[in-house]
C-alpha positions in Angstrom: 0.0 0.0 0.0 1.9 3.4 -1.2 1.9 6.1 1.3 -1.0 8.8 1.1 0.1 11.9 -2.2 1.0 14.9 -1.2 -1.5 17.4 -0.3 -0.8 20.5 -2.0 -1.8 23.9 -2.6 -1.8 26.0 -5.6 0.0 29.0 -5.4 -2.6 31.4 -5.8 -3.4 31.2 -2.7 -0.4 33.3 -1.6 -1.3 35.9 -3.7 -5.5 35.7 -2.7 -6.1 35.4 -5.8 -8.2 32.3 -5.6 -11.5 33.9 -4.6 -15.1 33.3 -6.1 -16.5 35.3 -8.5 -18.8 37.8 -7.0 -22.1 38.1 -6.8 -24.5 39.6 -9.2 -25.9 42.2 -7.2 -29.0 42.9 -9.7 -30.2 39.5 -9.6 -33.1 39.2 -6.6 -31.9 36.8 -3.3 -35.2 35.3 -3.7 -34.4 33.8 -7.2 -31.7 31.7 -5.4 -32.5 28.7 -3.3 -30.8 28.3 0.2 -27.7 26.2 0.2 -28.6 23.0 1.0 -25.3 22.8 3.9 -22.8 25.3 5.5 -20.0 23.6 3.9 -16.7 24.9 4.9 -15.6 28.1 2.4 -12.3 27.0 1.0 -9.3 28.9 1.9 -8.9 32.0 0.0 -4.8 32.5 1.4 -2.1 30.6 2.6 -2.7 32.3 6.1 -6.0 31.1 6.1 -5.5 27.7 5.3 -2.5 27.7 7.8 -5.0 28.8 10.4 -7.3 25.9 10.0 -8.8 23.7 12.9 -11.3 20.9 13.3 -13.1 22.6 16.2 -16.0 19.7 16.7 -14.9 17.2 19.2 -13.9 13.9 17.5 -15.0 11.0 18.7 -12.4 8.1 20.4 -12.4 5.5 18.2 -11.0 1.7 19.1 -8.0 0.5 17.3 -7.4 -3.4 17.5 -7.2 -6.1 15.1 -5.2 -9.9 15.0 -1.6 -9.7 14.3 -1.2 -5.8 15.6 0.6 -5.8 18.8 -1.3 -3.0 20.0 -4.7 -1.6 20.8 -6.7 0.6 22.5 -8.7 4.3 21.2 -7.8 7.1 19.8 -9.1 10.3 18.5 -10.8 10.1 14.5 -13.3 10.8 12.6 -14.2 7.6 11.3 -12.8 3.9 11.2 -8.9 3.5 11.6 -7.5 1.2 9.6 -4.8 -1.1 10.1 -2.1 -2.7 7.6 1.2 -4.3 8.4 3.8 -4.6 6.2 6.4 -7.3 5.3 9.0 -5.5 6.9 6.9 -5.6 10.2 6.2 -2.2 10.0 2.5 -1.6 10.9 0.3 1.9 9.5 -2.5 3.2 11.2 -4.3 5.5 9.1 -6.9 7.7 11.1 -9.2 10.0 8.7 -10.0 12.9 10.4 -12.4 14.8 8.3 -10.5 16.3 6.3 -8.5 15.9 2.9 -6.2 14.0 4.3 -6.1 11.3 7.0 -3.5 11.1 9.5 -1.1 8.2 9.4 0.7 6.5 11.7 4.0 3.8 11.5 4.6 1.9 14.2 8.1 0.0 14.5 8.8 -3.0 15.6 12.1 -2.0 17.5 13.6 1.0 19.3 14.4 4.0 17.2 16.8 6.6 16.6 13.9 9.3 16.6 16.4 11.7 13.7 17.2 8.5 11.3 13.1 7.9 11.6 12.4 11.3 10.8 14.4 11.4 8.1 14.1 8.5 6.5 9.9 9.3 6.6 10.5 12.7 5.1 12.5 11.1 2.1 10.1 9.0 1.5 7.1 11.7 1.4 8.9 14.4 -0.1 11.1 12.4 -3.0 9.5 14.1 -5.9 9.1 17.6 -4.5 11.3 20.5 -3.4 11.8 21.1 0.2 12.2 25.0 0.9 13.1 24.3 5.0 12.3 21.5 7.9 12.2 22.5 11.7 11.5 21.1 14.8 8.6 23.0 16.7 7.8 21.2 20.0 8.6 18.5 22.1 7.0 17.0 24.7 6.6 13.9 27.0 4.1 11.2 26.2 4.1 8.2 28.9 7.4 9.2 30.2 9.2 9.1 27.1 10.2 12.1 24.5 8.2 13.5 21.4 8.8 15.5 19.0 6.9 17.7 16.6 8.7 18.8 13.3 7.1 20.4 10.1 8.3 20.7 6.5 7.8 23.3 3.9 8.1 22.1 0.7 7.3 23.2 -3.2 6.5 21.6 -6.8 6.5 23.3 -10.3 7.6 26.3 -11.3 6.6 29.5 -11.4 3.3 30.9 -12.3 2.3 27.8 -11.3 4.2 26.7 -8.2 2.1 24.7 -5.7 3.2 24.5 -1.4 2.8 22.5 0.8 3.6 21.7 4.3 3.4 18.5 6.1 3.3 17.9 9.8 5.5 15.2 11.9 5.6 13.7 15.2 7.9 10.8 16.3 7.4 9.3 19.4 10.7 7.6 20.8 9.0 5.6 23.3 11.1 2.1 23.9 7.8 0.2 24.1 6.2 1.7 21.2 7.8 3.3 19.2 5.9 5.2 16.1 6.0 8.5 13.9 2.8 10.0 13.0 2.9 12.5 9.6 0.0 14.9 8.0 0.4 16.3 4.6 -2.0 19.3 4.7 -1.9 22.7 5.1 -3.5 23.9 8.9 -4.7 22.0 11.5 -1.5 22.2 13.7 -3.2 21.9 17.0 -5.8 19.1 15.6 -2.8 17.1 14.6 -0.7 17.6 18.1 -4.1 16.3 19.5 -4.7 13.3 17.6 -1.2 12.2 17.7 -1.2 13.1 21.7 -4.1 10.6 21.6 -2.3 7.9 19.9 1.1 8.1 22.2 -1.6 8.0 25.3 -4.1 5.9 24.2 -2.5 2.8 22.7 -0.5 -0.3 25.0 1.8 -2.7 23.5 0.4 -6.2 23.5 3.3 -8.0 22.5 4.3 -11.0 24.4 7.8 -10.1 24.8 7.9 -6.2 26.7 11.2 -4.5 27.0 12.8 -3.9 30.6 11.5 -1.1 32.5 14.1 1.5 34.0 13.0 2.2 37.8 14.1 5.6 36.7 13.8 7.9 33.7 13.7 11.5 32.4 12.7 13.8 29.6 14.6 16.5 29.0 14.0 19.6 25.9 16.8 21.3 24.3 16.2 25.1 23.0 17.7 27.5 21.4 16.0 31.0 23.3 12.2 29.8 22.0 13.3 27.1 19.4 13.5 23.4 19.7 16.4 21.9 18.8 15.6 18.3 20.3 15.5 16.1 23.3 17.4 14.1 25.7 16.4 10.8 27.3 17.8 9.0 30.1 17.1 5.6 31.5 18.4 3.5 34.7 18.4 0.1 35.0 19.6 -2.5 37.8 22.6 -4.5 36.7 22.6 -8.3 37.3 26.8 -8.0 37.9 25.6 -5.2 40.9 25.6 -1.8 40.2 23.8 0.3 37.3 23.2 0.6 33.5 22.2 3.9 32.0 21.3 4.6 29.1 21.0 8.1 27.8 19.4 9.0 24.0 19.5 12.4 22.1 18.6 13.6 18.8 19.0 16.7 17.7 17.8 18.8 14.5 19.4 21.6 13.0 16.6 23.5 11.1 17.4 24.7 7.1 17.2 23.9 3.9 18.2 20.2 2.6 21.9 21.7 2.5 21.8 22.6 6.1 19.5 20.1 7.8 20.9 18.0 9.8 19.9 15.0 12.2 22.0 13.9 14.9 21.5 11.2 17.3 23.5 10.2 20.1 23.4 7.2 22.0 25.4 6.0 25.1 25.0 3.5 27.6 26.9 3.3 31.0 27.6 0.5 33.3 29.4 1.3 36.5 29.6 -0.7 40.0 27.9 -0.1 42.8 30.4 2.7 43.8 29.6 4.7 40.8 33.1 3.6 38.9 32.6 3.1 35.3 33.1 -0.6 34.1 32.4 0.3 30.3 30.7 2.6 27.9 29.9 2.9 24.2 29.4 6.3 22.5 27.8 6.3 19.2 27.1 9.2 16.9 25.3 9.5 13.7 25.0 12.6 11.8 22.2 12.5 9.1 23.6 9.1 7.1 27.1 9.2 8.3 28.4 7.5 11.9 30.2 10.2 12.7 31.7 8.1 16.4 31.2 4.5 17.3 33.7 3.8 20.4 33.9 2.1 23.7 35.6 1.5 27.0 36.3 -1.1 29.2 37.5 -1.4 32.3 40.5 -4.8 32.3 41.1 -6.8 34.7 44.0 -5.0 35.8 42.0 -1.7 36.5 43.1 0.3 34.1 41.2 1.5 30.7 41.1 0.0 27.1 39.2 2.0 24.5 38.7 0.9 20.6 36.6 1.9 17.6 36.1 5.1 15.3 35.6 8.9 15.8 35.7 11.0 13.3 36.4 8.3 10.3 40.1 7.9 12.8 40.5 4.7 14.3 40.9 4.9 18.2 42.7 2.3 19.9 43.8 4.0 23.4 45.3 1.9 27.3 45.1 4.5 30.4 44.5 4.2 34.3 42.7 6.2 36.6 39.6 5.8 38.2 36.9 6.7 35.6 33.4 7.9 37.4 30.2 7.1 35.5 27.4 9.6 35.8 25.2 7.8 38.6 28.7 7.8 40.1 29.1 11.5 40.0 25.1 12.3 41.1 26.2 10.2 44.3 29.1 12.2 45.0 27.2 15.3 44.2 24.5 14.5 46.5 26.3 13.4 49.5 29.2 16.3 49.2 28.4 19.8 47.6 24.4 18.9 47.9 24.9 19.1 51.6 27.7 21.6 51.9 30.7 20.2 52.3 33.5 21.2 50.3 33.8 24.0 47.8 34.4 21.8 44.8 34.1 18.4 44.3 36.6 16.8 41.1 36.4 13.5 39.1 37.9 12.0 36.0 35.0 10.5 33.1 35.3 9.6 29.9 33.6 11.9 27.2 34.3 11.0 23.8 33.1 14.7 22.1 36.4 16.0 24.3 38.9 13.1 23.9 38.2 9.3 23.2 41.9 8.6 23.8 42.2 10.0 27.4 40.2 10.8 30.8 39.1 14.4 30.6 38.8 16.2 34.1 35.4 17.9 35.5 35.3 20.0 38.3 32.1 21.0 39.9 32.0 24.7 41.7 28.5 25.8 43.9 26.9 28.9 43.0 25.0 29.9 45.7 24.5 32.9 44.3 21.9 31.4 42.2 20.3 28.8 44.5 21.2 25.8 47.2 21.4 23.4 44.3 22.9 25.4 41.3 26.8 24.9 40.2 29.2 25.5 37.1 31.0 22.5 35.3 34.1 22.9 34.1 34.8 20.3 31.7 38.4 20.9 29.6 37.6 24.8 28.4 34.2 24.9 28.6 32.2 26.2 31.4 28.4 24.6 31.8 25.8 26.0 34.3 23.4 23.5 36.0 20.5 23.2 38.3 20.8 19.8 40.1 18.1 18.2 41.7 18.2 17.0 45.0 19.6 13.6 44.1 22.5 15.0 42.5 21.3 14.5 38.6 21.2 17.7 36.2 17.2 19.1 35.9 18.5 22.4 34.2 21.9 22.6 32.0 22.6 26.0 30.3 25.5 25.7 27.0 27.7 28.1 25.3 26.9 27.9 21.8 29.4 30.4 20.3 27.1 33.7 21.4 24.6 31.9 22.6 23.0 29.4 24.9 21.1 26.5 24.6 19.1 25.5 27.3 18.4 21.8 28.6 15.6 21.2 31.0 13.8 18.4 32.5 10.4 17.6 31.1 9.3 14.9 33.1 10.3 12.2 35.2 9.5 8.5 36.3 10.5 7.2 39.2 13.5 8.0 41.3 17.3 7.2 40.7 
């Protein structure tokens, strides 16, 4: 089953141009009969169709058939329907009353929430030109990040050029994971609320559930009002003793096709039950390209192997120390500068971005100027501000960004660490 057209919209609309003839004003009302409904009057302007909302209530309508994994309701205006492909990829298409339904993919394994979006927006927008994609929300659906992107794109030339914009949401959730996409013009909040409905509404039924963290958090990136992307963290119980965590984040650099770029980041942690790092894998992919794909392990000795790639350079790297992991660090945090002893507290990590090859060295300063549980990292040359929380973890992390700052704050958060 091919993927819904385009929706698009001639171009006369930008210019109003597209409005009916008018009326002829010698011609008596009475010779006319009454409309027979109070159909919707199309759009006259691009701002009016951008401005458009389904404002009656839709109904919730169940979603469950054999051989889906998932059920439960969601918001439509008619009958979803359900078809799963060979690749195990299921679509839920939702019409919603308008020209376009709603879809819906649902994936049958965890995602990188960039490489998703990406790979949907090639898909949808192959035969058309895409003027500029941006990221324009993100939010926190059953503990676990969303995002909300949109695409501008073109076809033909001028006098005849047609636009179009189409709508995206991907919802890295670990149990379910899914992107939703609508190619029409307007109905922005309809579209946050029907896809809100879907993240909420619908529960895996697959016989085999992935672990549950006993903790987890949502955090947003921005750029002053603009979202740049999200960070997800997740922390499990180890069976050796100790902890795993796992920590996600995608980012999008808005533009044109020549300066978009999606980057996801993925590492995962495991440290003893003093908060010493055993090993750790960074991996970083920037659009198509794995721009790092490294790890460390902790030998038997005690000191510190590291192999793999960064940067297209191999890494191959043998160092001692004692490497802190970041449950590590929140510890020390929370039973040291949280409770006011010391004036700095200092530990050696590992963070790939600085140097794969070496330890790089964090100190941790309070600023009580700016509140009991605010502090500045200094990690190599760069100086980060953060607002911990009272168990020691980062809720608020401000980020030079040449002259400016991008902010990272908590969301949401399930359970405690």
């Amino acid at each position: 089953m091919p993927l819904p057209r385009l929706t698009l919209l001639s171009a006369v609309l930008l210019t109003g141009c597209a409005t009916s003839p008018a009326a002829n004003h010698t011609e008596s009302t009475q010779s006319k009969p009454a409309p027979a409904a109070s159909a919707p009057a199309e759009p006259r302007t691009v701002r009016e169709a951008l401005a458009r909302e389904i404002t009656a209530q839709l109904p919730h309508e169940p979603v469950e058939t054999e051989g889906v994994l998932f059920r439960g309701k969601v918001l439509a205006a008619g009958t979803p329907e359900l078809m799963k492909r060979p690749n195990g990829v299921t679509l839920l298409t939702l019409p919603i009353g308008t020209s376009e339904p709603v879809t819906c993919l649902f994936y049958t394994s965890a995602i990188d929430a960039g490489a998703a979006v990406r790979s949907l927006l090639e898909s949808l927008l192959d035969d058309v030109t895409v003027e500029r994609v941006r990221a324009t929300d993100v939010k926190s659906f059953t503990g676990s990040p969303a995002m909300y992107l949109e695409g501008d794109y073109s076809r033909g030339a001028a006098p005849a050029v047609q636009m179009g914009r189409i709508k995206v949401m991907v919802h890295a959730d670990p149990v379910l994971p899914k992107t939703c996409f609508h190619n029409e013009l307007g109905y922005t909040k309809t579209f946050l609320d029907i896809t809100e409905s879907v993240a909420t509404g619908l529960t895996s039924t697959a016989p085999e559930q992935p672990v549950a963290p006993y903790y987890s958090d949502v955090q947003v990136l921005r750029l002053g009002d603009v979202p740049l992307g999200f960070q997800y963290t997740a922390l499990f119980g180890s069976k050796a003793g100790g902890s795993i965590l796992e920590v996600s984040t995608t980012m999008v650099r808005p533009g044109a096709p020549a300066q978009l770029q999606f980057q996801d980041t993925n590492i995962t942690e495991q440290a003893d039950s003093s908060g010493v790092l055993v090993a750790k894998s960074y991996s970083k992919r920037v659009n198509a390209t794995v721009a790092a794909n490294v790890r460390l392990r902790r030998e038997q000795n005690g000191s510190y192997g590291v192999s793999g790639q960064v940067a297209a350079k191999e890494v191959q790297a043998q160092f001692g120390g004692e490497l802190i992991g970041e449950v590590g660090l929140a510890a020390r945090l929370r039973d040291g500068l949280l409770k006011g002893q010391g004036d700095a507290l200092e530990a050696l990590l590992w963070v790939p971005p600085a140097d794969a090859s070496a330890p790089t060295k964090l100190v941790i300063r309070p600023r009580e100027e700016a509140g009991a549980r605010a502090a500045t990292m200094e990690l190599g040359p760069m100086s980060v501000k953060v607002e911990l929380d009272a168990h020691g973890f980062p809720q608020r992390t401000e980020i030079p960004a040449g002259s400016a700052t991008v902010v990272q704050e908590r969301l949401s958060q399930t359970g405690e660490p």
